[in-house]
C-alpha positions as a printed Julia matrix, in Angstrom:
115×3 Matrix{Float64}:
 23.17  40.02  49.47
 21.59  37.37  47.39
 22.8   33.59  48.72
 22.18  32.15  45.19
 23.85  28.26  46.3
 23.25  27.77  50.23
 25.68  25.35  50.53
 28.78  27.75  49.8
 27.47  30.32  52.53
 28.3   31.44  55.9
 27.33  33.58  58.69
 29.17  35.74  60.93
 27.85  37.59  64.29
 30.09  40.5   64.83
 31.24  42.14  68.25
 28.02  44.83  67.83
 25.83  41.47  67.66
 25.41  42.49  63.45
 24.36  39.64  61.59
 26.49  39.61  57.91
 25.63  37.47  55.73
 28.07  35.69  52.98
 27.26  33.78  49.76
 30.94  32.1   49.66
 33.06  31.09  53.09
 36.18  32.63  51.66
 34.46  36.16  51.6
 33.71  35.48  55.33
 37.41  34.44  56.02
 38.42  37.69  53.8
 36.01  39.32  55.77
 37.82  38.05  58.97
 41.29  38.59  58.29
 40.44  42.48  58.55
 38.89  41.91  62.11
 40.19  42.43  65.76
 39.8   39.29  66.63
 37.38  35.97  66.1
 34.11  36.12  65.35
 31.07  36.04  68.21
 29.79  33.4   66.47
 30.11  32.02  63.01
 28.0   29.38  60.53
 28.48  27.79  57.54
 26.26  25.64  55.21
 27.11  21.81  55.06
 28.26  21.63  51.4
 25.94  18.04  51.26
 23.08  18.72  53.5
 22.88  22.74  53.54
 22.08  22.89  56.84
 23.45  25.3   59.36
 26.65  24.15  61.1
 28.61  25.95  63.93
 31.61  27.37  61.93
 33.88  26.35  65.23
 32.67  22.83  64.65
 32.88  22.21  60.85
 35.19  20.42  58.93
 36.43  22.83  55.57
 37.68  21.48  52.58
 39.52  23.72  50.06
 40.08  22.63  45.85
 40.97  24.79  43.02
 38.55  22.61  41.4
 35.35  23.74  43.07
 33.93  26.24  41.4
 32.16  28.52  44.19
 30.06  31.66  44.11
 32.7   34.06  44.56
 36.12  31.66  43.36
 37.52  31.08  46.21
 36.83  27.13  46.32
 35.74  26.37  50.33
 33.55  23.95  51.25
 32.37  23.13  54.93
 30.86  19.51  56.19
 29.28  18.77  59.45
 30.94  15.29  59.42
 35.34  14.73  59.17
 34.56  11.31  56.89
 32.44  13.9   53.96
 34.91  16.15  54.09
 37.48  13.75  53.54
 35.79  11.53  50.84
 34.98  15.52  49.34
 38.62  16.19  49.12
 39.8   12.99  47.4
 37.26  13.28  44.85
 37.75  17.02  44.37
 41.72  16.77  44.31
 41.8   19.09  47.25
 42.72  18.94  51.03
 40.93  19.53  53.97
 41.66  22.4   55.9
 41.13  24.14  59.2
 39.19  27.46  59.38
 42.79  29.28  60.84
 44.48  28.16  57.45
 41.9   30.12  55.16
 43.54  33.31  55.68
 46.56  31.5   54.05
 44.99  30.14  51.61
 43.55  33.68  50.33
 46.8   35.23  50.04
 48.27  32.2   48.27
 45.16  32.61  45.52
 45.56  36.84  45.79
 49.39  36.2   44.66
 48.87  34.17  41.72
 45.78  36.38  40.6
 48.1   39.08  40.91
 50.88  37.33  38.73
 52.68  36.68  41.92
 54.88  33.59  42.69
């Protein structure tokens, strides 16, 4: 996997200790939703400073605006004030890493002409 932008990626360690490697958080959260359970450990890239942040830790902001690598329009900051600032600028709404599965069947429904 090629991480073209850094600052729309994540990392997730799974049970078996594998490293996988994701150029957009929502295909880690996809990724998730199929799991067992939480990740080991998970990272994501600060949208501002693309530095490494603990996934438990970071603050996620979602807009239909944001245009990411794979469409599904996640952003993570290190700091609550970014991410807050991000989301008033970017017409979204911060969100919490639990709500992303949510948020991917919302955006699976209206690609799939749901309602």
């Amino acid at each position: 996997m090629i991480i073209a932008e850094p600052r729309f990626s994540a990392s997730l360690v799974s049970g078996e200790n594998d490293v996988l490697k994701f150029d957009d958080i929502g295909c880690a959260a996809h990724y998730q939703m199929n799991q067992p359970g939480p990740p080991e450990r998970f990272w994501v890239h600060d949208f501002l400073t693309e530095q490494w942040v603990d996934g438990k830790a970071a603050f996620f902001v979602y807009s239909g605006n944001l245009v990411t690598p794979m469409g599904y329009g996640l952003a993570a900051f290190s700091g609550r004030a970014e991410a807050e600032k991000f989301a008033e600028n970017e017409k979204g709404r911060q969100v919490s890493w639990e709500e992303t599965p949510g948020i991917l069947r919302s955006k699976s429904q209206l690609t799939k002409g749901g309602t």
